[in-house]
DSSP file (Angstrom, degrees, kcal/mol; ACC not computed):
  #  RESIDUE AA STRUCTURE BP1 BP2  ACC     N-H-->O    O-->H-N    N-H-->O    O-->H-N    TCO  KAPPA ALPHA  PHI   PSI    X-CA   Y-CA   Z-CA
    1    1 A X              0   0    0      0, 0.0    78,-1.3     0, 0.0     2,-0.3   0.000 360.0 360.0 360.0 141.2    5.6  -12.9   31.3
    2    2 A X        -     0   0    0     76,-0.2     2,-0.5    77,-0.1    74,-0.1  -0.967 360.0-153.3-151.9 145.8    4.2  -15.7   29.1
    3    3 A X        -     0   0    0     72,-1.6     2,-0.6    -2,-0.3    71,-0.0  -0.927  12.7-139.6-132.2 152.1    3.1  -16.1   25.8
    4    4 A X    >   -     0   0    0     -2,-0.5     3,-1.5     1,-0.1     4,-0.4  -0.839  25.0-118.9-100.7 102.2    0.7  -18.4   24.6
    5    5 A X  G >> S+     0   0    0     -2,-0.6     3,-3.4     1,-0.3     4,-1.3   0.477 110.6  58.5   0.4 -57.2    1.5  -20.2   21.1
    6    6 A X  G 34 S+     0   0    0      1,-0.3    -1,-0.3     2,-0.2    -2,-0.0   0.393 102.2  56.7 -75.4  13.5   -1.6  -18.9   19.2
    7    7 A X  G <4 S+     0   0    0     -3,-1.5    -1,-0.3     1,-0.0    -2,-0.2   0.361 105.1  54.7-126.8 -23.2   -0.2  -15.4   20.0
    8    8 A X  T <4 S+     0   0    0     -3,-3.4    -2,-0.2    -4,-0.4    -3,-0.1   0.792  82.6 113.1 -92.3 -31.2    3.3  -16.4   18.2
    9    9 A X     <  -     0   0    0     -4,-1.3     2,-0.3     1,-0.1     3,-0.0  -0.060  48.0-160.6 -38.2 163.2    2.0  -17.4   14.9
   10   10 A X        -     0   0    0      1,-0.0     4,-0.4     4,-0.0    -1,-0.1  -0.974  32.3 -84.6-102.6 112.5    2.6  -15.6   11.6
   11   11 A X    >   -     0   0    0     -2,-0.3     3,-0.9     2,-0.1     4,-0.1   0.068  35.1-118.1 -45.6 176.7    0.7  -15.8    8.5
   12   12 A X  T 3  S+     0   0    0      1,-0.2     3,-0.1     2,-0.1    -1,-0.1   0.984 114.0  48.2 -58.4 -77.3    1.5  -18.3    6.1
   13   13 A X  T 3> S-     0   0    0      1,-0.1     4,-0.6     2,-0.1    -1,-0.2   0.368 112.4-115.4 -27.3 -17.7    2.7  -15.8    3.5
   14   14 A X  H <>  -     0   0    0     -3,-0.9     4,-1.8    -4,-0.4     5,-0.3   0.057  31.4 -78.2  79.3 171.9    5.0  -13.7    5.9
   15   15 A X  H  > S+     0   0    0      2,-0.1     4,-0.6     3,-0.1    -1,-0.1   0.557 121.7  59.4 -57.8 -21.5    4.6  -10.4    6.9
   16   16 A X  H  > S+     0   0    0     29,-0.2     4,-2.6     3,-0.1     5,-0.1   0.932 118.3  41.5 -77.6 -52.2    5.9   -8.1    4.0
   17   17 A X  H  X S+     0   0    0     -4,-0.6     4,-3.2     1,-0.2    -2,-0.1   0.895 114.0  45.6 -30.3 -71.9    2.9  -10.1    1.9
   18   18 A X  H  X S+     0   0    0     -4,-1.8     4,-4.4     1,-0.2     5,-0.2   0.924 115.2  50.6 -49.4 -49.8    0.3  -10.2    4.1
   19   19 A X  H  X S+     0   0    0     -4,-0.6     4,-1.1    -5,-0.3    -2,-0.2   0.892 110.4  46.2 -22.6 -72.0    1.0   -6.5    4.9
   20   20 A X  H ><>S+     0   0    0     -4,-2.6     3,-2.1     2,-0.2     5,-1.0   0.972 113.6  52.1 -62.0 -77.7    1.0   -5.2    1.5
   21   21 A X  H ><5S+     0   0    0     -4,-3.2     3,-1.3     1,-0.3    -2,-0.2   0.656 110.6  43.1 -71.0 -32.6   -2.2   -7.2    0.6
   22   22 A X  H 3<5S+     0   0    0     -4,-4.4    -1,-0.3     1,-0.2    -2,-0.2   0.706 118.3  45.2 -76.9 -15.2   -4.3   -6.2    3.2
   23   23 A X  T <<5S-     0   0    0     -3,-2.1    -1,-0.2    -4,-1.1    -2,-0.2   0.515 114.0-124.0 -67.3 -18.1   -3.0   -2.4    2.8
   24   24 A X  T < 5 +     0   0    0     -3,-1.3     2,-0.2    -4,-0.3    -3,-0.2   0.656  55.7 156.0  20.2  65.3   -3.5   -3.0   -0.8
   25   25 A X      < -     0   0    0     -5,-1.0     2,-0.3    -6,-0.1    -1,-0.2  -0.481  36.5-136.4 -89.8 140.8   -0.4   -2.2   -1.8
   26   26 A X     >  -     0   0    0     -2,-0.2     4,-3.0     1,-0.1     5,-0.3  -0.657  30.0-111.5 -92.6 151.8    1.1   -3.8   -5.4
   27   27 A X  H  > S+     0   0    0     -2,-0.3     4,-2.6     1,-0.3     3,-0.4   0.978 122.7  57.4 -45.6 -50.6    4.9   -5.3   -5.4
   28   28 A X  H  > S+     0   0    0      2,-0.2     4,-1.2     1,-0.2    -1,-0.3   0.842 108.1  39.2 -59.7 -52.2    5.3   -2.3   -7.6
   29   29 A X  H  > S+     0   0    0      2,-0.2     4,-1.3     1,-0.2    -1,-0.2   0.685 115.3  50.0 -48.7 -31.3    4.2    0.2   -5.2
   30   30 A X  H  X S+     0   0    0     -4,-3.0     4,-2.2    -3,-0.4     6,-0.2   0.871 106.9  59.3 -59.0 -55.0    5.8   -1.4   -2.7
   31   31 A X  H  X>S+     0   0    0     -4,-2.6     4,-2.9    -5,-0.3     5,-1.2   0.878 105.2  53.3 -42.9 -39.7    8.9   -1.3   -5.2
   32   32 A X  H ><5S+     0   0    0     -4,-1.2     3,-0.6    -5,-0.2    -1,-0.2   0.966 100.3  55.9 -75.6 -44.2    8.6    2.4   -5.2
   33   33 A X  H 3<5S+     0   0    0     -4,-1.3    -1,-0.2     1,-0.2    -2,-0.2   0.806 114.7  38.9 -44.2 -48.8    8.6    3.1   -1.5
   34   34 A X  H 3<5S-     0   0    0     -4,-2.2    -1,-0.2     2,-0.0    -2,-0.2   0.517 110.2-114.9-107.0   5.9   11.7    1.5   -0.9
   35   35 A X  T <<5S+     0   0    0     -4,-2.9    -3,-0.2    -3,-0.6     2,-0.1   0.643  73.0 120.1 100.7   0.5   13.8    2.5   -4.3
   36   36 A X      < -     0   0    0     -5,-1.2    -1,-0.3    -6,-0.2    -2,-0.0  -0.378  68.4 -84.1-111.4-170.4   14.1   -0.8   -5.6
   37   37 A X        -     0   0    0     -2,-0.1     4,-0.4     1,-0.1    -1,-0.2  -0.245  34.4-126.2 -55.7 151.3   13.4   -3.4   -8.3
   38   38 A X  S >> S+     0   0    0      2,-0.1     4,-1.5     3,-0.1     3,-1.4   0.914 116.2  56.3 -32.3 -72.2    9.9   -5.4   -8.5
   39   39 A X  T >4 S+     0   0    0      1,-0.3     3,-0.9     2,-0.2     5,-0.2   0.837 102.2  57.6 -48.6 -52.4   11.8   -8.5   -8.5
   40   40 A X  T >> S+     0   0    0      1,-0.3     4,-1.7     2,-0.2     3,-0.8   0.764 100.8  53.2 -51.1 -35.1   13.5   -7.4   -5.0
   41   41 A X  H <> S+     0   0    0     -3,-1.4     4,-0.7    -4,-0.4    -1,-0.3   0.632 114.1  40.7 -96.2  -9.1   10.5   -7.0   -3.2
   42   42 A X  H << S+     0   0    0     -4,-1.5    -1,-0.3    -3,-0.9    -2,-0.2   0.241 113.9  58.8 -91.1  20.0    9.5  -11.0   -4.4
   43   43 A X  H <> S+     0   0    0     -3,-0.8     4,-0.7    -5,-0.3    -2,-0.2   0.633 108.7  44.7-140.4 -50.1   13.4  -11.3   -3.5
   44   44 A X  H  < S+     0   0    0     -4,-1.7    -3,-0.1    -5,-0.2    -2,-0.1   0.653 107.7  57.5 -67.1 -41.8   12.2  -10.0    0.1
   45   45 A X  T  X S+     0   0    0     -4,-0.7     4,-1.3     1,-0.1   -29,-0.2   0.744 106.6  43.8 -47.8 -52.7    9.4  -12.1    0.5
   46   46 A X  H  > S+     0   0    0      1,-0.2     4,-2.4    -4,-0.2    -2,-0.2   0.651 114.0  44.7 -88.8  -5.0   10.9  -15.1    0.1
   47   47 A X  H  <>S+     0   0    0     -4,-0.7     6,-1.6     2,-0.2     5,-1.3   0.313 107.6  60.3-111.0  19.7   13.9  -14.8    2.2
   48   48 A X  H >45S+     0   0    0      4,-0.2     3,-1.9     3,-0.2    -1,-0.2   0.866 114.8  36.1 -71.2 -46.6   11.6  -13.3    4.6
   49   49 A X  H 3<5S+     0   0    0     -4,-1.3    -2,-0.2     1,-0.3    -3,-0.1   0.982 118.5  56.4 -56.1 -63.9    9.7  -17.1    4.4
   50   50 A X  T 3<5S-     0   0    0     -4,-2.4    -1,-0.3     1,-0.2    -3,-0.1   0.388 111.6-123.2 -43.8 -13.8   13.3  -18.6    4.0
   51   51 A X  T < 5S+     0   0    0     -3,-1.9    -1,-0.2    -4,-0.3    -3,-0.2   0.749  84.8 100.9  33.7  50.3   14.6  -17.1    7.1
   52   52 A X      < +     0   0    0     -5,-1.3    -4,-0.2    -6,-0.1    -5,-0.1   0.513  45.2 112.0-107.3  -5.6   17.3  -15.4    5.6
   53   53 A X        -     0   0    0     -6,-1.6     2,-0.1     1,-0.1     3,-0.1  -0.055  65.7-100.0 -96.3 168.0   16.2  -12.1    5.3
   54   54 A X        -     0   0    0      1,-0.1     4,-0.4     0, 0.0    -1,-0.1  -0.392   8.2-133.1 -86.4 160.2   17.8   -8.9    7.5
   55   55 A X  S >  S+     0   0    0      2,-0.2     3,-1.6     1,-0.1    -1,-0.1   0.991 121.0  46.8 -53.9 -61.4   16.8   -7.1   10.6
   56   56 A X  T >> S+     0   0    0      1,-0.3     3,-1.7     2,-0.1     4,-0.5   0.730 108.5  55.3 -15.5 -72.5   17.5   -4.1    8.6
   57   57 A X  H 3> S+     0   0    0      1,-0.3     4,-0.9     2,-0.2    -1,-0.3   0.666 108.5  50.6 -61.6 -28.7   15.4   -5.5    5.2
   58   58 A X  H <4 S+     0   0    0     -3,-1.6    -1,-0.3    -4,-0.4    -2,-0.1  -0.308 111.1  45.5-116.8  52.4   12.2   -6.0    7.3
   59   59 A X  H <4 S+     0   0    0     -3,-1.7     4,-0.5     3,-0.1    -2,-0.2   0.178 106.1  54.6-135.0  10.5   12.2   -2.5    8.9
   60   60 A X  H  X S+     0   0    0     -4,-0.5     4,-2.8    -3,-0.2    -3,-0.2   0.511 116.8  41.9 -87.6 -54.7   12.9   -0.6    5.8
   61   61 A X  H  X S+     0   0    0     -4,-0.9     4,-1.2     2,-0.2     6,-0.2   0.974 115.8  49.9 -63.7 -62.1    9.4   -2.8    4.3
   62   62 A X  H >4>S+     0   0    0      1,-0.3     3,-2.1     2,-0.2     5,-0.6   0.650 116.9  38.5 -63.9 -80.6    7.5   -2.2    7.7
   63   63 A X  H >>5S+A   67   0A   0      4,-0.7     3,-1.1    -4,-0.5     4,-0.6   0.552 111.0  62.3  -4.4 -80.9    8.5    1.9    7.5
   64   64 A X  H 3<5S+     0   0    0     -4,-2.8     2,-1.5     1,-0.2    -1,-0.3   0.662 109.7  41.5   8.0 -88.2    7.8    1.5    3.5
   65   65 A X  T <<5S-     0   0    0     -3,-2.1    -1,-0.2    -4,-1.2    -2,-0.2  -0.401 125.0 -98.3 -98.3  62.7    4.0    0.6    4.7
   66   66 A X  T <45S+     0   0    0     -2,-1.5     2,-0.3    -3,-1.1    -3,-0.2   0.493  89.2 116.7  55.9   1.4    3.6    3.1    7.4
   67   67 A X  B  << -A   63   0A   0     -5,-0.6    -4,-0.7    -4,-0.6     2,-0.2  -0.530  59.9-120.5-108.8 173.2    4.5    0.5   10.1
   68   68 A X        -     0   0    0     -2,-0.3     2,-0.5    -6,-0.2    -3,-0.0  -0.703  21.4-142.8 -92.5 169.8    7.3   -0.2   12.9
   69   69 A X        -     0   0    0     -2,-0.2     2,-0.2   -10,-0.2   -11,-0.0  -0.963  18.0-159.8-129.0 108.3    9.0   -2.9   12.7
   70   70 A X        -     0   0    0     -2,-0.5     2,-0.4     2,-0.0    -2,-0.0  -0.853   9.7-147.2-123.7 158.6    9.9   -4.8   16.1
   71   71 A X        +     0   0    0     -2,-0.2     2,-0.5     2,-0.0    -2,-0.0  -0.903  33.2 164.0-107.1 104.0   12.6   -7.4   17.3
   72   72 A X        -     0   0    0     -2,-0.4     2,-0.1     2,-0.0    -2,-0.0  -0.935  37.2-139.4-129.1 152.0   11.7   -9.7   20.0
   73   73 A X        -     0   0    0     -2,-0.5     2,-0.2     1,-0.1    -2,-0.0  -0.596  21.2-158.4 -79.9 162.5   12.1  -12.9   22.2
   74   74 A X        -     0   0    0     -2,-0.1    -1,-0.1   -71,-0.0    -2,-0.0  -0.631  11.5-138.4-142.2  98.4    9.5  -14.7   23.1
   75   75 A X        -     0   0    0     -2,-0.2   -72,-1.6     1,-0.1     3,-0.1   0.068  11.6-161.1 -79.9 126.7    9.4  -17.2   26.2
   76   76 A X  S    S+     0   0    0      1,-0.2     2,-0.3   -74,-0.1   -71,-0.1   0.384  74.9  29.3 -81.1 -11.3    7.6  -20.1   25.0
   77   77 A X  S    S-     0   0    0    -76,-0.1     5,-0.2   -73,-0.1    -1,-0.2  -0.960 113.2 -67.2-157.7 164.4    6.9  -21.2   28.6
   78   78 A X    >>  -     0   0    0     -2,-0.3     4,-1.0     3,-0.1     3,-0.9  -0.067  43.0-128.5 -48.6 136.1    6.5  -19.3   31.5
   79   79 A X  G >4 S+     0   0    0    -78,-1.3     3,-6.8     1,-0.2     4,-0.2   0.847 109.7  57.3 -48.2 -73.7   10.0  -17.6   32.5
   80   80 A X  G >4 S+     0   0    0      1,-0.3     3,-0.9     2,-0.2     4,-0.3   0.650 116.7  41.4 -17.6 -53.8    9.7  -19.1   36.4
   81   81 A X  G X4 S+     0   0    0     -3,-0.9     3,-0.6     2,-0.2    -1,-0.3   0.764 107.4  52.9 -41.2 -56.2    9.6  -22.3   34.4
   82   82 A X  G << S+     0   0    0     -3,-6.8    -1,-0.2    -4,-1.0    -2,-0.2   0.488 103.8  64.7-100.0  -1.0   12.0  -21.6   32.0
   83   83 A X  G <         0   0    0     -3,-0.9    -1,-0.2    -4,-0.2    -2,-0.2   0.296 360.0 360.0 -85.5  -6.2   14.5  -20.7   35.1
   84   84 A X    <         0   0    0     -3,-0.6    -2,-0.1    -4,-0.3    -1,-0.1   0.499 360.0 360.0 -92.0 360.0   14.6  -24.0   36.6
């Protein structure tokens, strides 16, 4: 297996943002799906960006907005490669 850089990127914005904008979902709607505060779901955002955020906390948003949410590595050079 190998994956090719331009295939690892992520928007700028993160993935709970982008998500929601292009679904056109509002923080507030967003808010509602998962039971929380406004503030939580800008609270979610940023520690998505910050790399703080939980497995947990970004599979409760994906669900939220109808999506899965999956965990993976991803070999940055070819494994064969990455075994010598």
């Amino acid at each position: 297996l190998y994956a090719h850089q331009e295939y690892l990127l992520h928007p700028k914005e993160g993935w709970i943002k982008a998500l929601r904008k292009v679904l056109g979902m509002t923080a507030l709607q967003l808010s509602k799906k998962l039971n929380v505060t406004v503030s939580r779901i800008y609270e979610l955002e940023k520690a998505e960006l910050d790399d703080t955020t939980t497995l947990k906390a970004m599979k409760n948003a994906a669900e939220a907005m109808g999506c899965r949410f999956e965990y993976c590595f991803v070999p940055i050079k070819p494994l064969d490669t990455l075994l010598r």
